[in-house]
C-alpha positions in Angstrom: 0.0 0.0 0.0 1.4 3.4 -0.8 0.5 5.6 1.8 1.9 9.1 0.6 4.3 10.5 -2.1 7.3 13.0 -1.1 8.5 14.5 -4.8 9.0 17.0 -7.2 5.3 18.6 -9.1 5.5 18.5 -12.2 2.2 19.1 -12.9 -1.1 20.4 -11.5 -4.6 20.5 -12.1 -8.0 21.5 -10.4 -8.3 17.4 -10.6 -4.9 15.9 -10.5 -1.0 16.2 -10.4 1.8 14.8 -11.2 4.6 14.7 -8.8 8.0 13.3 -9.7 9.6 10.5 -7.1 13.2 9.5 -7.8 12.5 10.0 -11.9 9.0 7.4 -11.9 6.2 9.9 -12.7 2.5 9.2 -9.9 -0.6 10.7 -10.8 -2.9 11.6 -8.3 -6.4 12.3 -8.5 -7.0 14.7 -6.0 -9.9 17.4 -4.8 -10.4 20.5 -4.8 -10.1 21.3 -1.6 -6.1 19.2 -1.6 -5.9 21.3 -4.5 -6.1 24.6 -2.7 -3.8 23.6 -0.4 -0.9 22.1 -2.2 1.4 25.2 -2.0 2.9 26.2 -6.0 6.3 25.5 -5.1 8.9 22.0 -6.2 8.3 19.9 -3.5 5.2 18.3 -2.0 4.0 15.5 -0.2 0.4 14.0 -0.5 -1.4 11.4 1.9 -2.8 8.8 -0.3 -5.0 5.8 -1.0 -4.5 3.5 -3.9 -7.7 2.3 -5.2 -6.7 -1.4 -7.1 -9.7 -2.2 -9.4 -9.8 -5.4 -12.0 -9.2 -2.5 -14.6 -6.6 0.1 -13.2 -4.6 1.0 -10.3 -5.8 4.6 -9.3 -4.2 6.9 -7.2 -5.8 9.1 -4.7 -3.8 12.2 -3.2 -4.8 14.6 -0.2 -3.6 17.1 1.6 -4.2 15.9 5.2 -4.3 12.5 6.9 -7.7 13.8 7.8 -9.4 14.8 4.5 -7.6 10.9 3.5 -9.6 9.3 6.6 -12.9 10.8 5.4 -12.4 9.6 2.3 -12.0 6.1 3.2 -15.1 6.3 5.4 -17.2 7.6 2.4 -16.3 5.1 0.4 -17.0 2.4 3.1 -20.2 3.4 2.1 -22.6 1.3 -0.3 -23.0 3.6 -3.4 -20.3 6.2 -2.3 -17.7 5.1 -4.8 -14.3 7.3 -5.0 -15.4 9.5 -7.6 -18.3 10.2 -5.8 -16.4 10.8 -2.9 -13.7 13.1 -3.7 -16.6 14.9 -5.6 -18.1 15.7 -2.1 -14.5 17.0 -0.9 -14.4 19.2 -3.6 -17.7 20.4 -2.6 -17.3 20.3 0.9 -14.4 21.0 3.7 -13.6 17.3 5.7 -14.8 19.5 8.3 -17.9 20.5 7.1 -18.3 16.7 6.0 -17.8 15.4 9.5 -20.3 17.8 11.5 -22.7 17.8 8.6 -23.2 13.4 9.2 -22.7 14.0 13.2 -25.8 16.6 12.8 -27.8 14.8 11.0 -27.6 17.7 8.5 -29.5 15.6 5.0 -29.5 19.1 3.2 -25.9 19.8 3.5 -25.0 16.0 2.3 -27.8 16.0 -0.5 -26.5 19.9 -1.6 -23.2 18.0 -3.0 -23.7 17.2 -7.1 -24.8 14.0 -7.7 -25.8 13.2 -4.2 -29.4 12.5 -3.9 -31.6 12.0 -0.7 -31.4 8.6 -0.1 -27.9 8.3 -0.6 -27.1 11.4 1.8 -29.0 9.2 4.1 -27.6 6.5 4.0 -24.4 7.8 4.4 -25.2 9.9 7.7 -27.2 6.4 9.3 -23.7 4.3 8.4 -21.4 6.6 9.3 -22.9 8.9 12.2 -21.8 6.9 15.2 -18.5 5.6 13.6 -17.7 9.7 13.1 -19.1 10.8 16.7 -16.5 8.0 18.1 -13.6 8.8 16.0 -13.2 12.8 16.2 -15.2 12.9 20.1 -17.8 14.9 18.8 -20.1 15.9 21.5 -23.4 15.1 20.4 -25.1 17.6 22.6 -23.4 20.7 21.8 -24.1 19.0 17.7 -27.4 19.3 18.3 -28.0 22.5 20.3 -26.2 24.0 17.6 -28.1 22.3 14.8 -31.5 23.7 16.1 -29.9 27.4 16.7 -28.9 26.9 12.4 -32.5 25.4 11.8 -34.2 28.3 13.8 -31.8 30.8 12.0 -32.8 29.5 8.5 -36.8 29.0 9.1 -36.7 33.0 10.1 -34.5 33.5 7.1 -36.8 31.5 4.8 -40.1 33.6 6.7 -38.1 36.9 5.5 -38.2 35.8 2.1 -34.4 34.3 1.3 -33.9 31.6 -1.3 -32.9 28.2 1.1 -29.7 26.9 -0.6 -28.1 30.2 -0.7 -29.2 30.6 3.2 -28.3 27.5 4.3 -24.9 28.2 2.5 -24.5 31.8 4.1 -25.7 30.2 7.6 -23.0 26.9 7.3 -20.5 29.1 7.1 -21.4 31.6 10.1 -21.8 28.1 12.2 -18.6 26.8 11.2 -17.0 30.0 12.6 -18.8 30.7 15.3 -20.2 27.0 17.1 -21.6 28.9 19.8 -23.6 31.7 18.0 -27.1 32.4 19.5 -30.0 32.2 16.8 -30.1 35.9 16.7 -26.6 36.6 16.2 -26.6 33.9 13.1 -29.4 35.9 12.0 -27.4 39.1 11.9 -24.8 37.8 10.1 -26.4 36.2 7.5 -28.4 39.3 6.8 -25.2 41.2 6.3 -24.1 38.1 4.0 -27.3 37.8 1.8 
């Protein structure tokens, strides 16, 4: 199993790069969200997961050992293949990923392309308690902050705001501030929208 690559880039791409190790040339399929972080310069060095199929060998790379653990719990899932799931870290931070299954949050999930409701579903009932366990998320403070978010967008959606672009103003204000009353996410998503 190759677990990361240390080497020279020669090139990248929203989707992939190419890194040079000791003159044999890997290419990693990679997210958007790796892809943001790989800095521009010579040297890099990816996490990875090699995906052996009957047809190919495919290369995954990431940028953390942590967006590389949620990928492998994604694709633990029936119907989440690796496409699929390095489609929803494009989409979505590891973090956002995490607390969106641990809340329960279907809309977040089912707002990635190609993800529809019963496959958002079934990925937050099979992988809910294995994420709670693994990062200690406290499932109280999960959902008092889910219902201050789900107060915050009903009053958005009463004041006449579309729903995907509040929820995605909203996400972000509860990302950054976990502890912000309903009124307060109100007030910052007003200044947002």
């Amino acid at each position: 199993m190759i677990t990361h690559i240390k080497g020279k880039m020669v090139e990248k791409n929203p989707t992939d790069v190419t890194i040079d190790c000791n003159g044999v040339g890997y290419l990693l399929n990679i997210s958007l969200n790796t892809f943001s972080q790989i800095p521009d310069q010579e040297n890099v060095h990816l996490f990875t997961h090699l995906q052996v199929r009957e047809d190919a060998h495919i290369l995954y790379g990431f940028a953390s050992k942590g967006e590389r653990d949620v990928f492998r719990l994604l694709i633990s899932v029936s119907g989440i293949g690796a496409n699929t799931a390095r489609t929803m870290l494009s989409s979505l931070t590891p973090k956002q990923i995490r607390e969106g299954i641990a809340t329960e949050d279907v809309a977040l999930i089912q707002s990635i392309k190609g993800i529809g409701a019963k496959t958002a579903q079934r990925v937050i009932i099979d992988l809910k308690d294995k994420i709670i366990k693994i990062y200690d998320i406290d499932e109280v403070s999960v959902n008092r902050n889910n219902t201050n978010k789900d107060e915050a967008l009903s009053a958005l959606e009463v004041l006449g705001f579309v729903k995907k672009q509040a929820e995605r103003v909203v996400d972000k204000i509860v990302v950054a501030q976990p502890d912000a009353t309903v009124e307060a996410i109100i007030k910052q998503a007003l200044k947002n929208l």
